[in-house]
ZAZA-859480 format. One record per residue (C-alpha): y, x, z; residue in three letters; residue number from 1. Coordinates in pm, 1 decimal. Example, Ala and Ser with C-alpha at 12.3 -4.5 7.8 and 13.67 -1.06 7.14 Angstrom:
+----------+----------+----------+------+------+
|        v |        u |        w | resn | resi |
+----------+----------+----------+------+------+
|   -450.0 |   1230.0 |    780.0 |  ala |    1 |
|   -106.0 |   1367.0 |    714.0 |  ser |    2 |
+----------+----------+----------+------+------+
REM end
This chain:
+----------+----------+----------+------+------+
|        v |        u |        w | resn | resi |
+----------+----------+----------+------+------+
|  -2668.9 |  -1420.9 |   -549.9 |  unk |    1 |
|  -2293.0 |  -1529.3 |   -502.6 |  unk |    2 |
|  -2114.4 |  -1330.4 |   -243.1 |  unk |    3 |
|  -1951.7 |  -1379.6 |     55.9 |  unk |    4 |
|  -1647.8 |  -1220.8 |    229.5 |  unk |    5 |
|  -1578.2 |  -1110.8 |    577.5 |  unk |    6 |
|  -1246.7 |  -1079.9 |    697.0 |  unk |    7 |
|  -1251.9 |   -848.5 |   1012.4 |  unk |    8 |
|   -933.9 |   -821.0 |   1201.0 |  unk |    9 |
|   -840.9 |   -646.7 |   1588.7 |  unk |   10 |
|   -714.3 |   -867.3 |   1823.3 |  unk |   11 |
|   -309.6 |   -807.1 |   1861.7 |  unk |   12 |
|   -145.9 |   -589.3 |   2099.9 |  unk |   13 |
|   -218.6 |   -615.5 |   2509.4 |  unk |   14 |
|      0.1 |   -485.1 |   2741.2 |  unk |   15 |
|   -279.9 |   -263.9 |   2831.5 |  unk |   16 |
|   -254.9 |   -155.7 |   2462.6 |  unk |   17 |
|     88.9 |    -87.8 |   2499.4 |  unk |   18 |
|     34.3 |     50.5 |   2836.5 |  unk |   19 |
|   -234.7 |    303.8 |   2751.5 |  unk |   20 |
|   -462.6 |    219.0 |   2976.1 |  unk |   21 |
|   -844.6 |    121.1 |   2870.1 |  unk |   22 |
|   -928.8 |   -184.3 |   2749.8 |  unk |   23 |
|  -1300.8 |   -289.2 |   2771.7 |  unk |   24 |
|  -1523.1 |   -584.4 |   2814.8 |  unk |   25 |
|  -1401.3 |   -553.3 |   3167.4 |  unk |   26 |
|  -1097.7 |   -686.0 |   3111.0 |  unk |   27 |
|   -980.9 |   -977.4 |   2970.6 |  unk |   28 |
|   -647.8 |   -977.3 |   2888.7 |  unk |   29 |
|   -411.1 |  -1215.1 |   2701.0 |  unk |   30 |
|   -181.0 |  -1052.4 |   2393.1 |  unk |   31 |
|    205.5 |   -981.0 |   2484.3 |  unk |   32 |
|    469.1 |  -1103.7 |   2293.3 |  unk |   33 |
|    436.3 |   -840.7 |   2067.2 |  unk |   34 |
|     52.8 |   -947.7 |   2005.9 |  unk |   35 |
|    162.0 |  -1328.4 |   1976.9 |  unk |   36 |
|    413.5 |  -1208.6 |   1770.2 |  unk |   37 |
|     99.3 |   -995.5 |   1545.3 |  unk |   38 |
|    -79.1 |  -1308.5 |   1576.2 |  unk |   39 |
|    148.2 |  -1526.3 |   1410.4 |  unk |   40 |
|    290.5 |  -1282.2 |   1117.4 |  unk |   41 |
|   -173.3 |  -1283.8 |   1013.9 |  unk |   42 |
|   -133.2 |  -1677.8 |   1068.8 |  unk |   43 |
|    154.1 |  -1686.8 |    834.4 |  unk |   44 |
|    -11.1 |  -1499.6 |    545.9 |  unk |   45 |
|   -346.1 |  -1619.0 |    575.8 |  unk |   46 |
|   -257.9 |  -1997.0 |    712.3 |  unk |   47 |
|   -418.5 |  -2125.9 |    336.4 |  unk |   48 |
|   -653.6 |  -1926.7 |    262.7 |  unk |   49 |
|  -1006.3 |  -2134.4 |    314.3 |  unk |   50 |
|  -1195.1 |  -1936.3 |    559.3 |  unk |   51 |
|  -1507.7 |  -2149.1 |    645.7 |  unk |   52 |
|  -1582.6 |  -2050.0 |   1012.8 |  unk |   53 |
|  -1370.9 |  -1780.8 |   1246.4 |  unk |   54 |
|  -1602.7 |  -1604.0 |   1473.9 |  unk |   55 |
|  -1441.7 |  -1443.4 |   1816.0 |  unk |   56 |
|  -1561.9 |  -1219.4 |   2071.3 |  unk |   57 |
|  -1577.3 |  -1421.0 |   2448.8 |  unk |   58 |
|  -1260.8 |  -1256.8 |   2551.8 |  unk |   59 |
|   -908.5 |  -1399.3 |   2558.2 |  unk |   60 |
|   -704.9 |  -1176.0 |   2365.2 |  unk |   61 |
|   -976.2 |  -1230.5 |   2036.1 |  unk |   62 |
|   -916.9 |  -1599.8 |   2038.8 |  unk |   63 |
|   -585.8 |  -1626.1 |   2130.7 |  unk |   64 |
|   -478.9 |  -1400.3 |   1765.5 |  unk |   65 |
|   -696.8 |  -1641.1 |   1585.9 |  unk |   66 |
|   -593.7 |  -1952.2 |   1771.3 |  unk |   67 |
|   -353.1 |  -2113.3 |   1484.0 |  unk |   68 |
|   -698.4 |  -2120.2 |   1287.9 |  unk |   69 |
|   -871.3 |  -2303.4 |   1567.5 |  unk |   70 |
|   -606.1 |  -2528.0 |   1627.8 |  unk |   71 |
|   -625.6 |  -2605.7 |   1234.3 |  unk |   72 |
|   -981.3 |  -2694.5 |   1260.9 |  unk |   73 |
|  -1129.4 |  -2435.1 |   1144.4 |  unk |   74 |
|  -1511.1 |  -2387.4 |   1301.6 |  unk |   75 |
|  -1455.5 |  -2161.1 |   1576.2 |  unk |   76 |
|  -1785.2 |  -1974.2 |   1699.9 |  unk |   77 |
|  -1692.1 |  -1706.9 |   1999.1 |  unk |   78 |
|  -1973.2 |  -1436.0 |   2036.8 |  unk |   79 |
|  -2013.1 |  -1290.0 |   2348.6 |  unk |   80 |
|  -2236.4 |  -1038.1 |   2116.1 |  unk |   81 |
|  -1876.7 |   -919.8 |   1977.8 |  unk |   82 |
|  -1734.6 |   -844.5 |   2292.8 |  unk |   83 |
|  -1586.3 |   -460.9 |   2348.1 |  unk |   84 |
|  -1791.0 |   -172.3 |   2453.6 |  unk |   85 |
|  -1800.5 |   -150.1 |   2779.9 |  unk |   86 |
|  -1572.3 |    179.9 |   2928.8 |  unk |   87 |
|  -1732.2 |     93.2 |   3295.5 |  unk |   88 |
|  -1574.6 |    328.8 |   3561.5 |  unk |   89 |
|  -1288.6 |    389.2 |   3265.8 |  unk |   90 |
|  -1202.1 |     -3.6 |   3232.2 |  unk |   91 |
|   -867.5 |    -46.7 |   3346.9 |  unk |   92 |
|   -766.2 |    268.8 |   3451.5 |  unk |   93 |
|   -489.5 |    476.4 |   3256.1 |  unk |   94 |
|   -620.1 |    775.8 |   3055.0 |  unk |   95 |
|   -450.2 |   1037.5 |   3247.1 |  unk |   96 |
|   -510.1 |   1325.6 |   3443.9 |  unk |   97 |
|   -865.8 |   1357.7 |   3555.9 |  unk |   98 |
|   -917.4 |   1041.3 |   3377.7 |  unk |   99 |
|   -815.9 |   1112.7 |   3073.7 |  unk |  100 |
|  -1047.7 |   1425.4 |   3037.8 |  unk |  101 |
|  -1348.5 |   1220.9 |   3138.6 |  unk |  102 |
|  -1230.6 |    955.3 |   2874.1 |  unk |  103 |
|  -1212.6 |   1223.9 |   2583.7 |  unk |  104 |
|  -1564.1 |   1390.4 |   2700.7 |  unk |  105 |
|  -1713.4 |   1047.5 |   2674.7 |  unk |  106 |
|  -1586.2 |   1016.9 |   2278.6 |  unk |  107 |
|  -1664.3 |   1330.4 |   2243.5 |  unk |  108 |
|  -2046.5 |   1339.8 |   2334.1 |  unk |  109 |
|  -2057.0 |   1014.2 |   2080.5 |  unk |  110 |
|  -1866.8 |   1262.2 |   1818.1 |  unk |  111 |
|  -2190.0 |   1488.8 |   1878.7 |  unk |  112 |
|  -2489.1 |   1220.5 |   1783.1 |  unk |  113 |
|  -2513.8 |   1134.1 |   2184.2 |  unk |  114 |
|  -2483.8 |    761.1 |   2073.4 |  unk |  115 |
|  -2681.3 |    674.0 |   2392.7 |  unk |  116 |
|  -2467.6 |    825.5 |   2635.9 |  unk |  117 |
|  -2218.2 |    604.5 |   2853.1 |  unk |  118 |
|  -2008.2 |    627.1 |   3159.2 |  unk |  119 |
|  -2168.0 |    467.4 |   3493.3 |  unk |  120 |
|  -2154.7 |     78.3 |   3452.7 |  unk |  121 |
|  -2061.5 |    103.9 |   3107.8 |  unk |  122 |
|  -2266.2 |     94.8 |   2748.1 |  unk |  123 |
|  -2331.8 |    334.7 |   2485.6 |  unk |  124 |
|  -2277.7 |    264.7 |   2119.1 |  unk |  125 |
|  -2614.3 |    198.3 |   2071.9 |  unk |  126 |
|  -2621.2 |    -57.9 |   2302.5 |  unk |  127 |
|  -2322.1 |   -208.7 |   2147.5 |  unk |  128 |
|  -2456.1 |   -218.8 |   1803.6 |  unk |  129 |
|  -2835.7 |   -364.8 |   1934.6 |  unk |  130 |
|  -2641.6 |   -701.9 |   2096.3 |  unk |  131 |
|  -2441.6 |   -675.8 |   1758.7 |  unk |  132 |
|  -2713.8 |   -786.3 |   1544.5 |  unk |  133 |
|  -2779.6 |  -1092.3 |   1614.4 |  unk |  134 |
|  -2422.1 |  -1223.4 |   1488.8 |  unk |  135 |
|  -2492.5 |  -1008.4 |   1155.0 |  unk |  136 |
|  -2779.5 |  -1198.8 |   1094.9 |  unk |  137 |
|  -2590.3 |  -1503.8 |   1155.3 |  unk |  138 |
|  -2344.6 |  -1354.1 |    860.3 |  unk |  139 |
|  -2618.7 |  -1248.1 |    652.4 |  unk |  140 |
|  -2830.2 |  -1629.4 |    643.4 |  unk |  141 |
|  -2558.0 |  -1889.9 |    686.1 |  unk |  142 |
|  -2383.7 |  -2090.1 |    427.6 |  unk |  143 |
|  -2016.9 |  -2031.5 |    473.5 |  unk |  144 |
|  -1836.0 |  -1812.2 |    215.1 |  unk |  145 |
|  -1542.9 |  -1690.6 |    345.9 |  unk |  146 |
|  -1585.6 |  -1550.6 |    777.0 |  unk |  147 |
|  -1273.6 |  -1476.9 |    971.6 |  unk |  148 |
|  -1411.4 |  -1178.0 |   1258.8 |  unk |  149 |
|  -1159.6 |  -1134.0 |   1556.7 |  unk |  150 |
|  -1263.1 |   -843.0 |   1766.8 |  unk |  151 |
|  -1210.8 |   -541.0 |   1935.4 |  unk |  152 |
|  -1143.1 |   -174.5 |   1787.7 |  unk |  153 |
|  -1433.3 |     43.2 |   1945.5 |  unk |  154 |
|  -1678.8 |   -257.2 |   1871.1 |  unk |  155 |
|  -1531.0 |   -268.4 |   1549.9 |  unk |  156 |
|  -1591.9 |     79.2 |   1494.0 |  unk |  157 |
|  -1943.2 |    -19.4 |   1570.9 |  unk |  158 |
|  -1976.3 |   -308.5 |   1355.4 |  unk |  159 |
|  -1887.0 |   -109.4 |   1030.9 |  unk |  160 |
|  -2110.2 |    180.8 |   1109.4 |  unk |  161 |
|  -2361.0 |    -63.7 |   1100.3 |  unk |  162 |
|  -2243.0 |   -286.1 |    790.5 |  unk |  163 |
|  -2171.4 |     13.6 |    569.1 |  unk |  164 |
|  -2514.9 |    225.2 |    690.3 |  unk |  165 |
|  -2288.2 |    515.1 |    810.4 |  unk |  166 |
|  -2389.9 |    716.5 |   1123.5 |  unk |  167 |
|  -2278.4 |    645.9 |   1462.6 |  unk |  168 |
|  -2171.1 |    966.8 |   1565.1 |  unk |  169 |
|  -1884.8 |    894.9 |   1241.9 |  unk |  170 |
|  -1730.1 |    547.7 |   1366.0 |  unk |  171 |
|  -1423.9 |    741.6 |   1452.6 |  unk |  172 |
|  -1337.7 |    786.5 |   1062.3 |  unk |  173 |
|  -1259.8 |    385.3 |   1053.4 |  unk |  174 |
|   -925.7 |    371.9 |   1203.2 |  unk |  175 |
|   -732.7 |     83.6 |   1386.9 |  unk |  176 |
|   -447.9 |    -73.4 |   1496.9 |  unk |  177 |
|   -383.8 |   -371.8 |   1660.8 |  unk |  178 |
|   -450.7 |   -722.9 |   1420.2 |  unk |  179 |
|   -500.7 |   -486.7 |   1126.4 |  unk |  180 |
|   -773.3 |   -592.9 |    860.1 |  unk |  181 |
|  -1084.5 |   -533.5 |    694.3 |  unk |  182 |
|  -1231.6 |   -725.9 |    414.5 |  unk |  183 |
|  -1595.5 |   -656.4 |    296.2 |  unk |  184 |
|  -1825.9 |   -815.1 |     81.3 |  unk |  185 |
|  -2192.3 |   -960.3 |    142.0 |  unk |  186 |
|  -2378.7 |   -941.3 |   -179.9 |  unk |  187 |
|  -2763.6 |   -916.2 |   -230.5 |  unk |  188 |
|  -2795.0 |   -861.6 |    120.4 |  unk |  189 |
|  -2555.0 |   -503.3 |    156.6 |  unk |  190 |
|  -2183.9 |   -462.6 |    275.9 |  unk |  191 |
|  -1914.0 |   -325.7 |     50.5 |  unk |  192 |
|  -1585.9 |   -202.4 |    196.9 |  unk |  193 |
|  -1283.7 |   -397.2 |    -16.0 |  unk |  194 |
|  -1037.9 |   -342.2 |    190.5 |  unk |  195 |
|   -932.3 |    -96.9 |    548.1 |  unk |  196 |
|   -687.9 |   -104.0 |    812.6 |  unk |  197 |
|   -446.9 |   -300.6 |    610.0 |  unk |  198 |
|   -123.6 |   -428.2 |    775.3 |  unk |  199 |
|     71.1 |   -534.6 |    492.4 |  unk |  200 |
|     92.3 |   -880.3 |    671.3 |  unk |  201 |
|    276.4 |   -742.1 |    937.8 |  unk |  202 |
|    558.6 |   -522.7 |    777.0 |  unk |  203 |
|    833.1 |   -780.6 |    907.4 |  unk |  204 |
|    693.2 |   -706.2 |   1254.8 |  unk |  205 |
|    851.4 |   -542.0 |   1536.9 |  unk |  206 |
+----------+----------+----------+------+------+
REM end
């Protein structure tokens, strides 16, 4: 069976990201300069390479670090399925004080197998990874060869606990920064990791 490759990249920085303050589906955000600036060094190094679709969460700040790809023509599918977890009472609030201790108990209790535990209006990793699915499947039966994934970090962290068969209560260990990259490949229906958290493309970057 020939193989196929997904490219899996974070969106670029936010100035909630450089703000510290939490970042869910909630809020839709475009990147700062520093992001557009992220955005462009990926575009630069990647500009030829012949990805056959790029696939984007609903929210701005996804498309808008894979926009030069769009813009090229590239297929552009946006997933609503790839959106962020949901921090619900935490979106857009600082993790400080008060806050900050109910934001470390929540990553905590998923630390401990509590994968179905969330904060009021929010969603639990498991619910994250169920809405997930469908878009794997989409990975796993279509034709194209080569997918560019622009997404979110904790729904990231998601994602490959569910590509690579690893536990939930474990998604910590695959780390993140903003428009870094993962590359795996899709061959006789499993996931192999190639490549994590590279940001070789952005060494020139501020």
């Amino acid at each position: 069976m020939t193989s196929k490759k997904i490219y899996l990249i974070r969106h670029g920085q936010t100035e909630f990201n450089r703000l510290g303050i939490v970042q869910g589906s909630g809020v839709d955000a475009s990147l700062n300069d520093t992001g557009r600036q992220q955005a462009e060094l990926f575009w630069k190094r990647y500009q030829d390479y012949p990805f056959d679709v790029v696939y984007t969460s609903a929210l701005k700040r996804s498309i808008e670090s894979v926009q030069s790809f769009i813009d090229r023509g590239v297929p552009h599918r946006s997933r609503p399925q790839l959106n962020e977890i949901s921090w619900g009472e935490m979106d857009g609030k600082a993790a400080t004080g008060s806050d900050k201790n109910q934001y470390w108990d929540l990553i905590d209790q998923w630390k401990k197998g509590n994968i179905n535990y969330s904060l009021w209006g929010g969603e639990s990793p498991a619910l994250v990874q169920q809405r997930q699915l469908d878009v794997i499947q989409e990975w796993k039966t279509g034709e194209e060869k080569a997918v560019l994934v622009c997404m979110h970090g904790r729904a990231i962290r998601i994602l490959l606990s569910t590509l690579l068969q690893t536990p939930l209560q474990a998604m910590d260990q695959y780390e993140h920064s903003n428009l870094c990259l993962y590359v795996l490949e899709l061959k006789d229906g499993k996931f192999r990791l190639e490549i994590a958290n590279d940001v070789a493309h952005m060494r020139s970057s501020v």
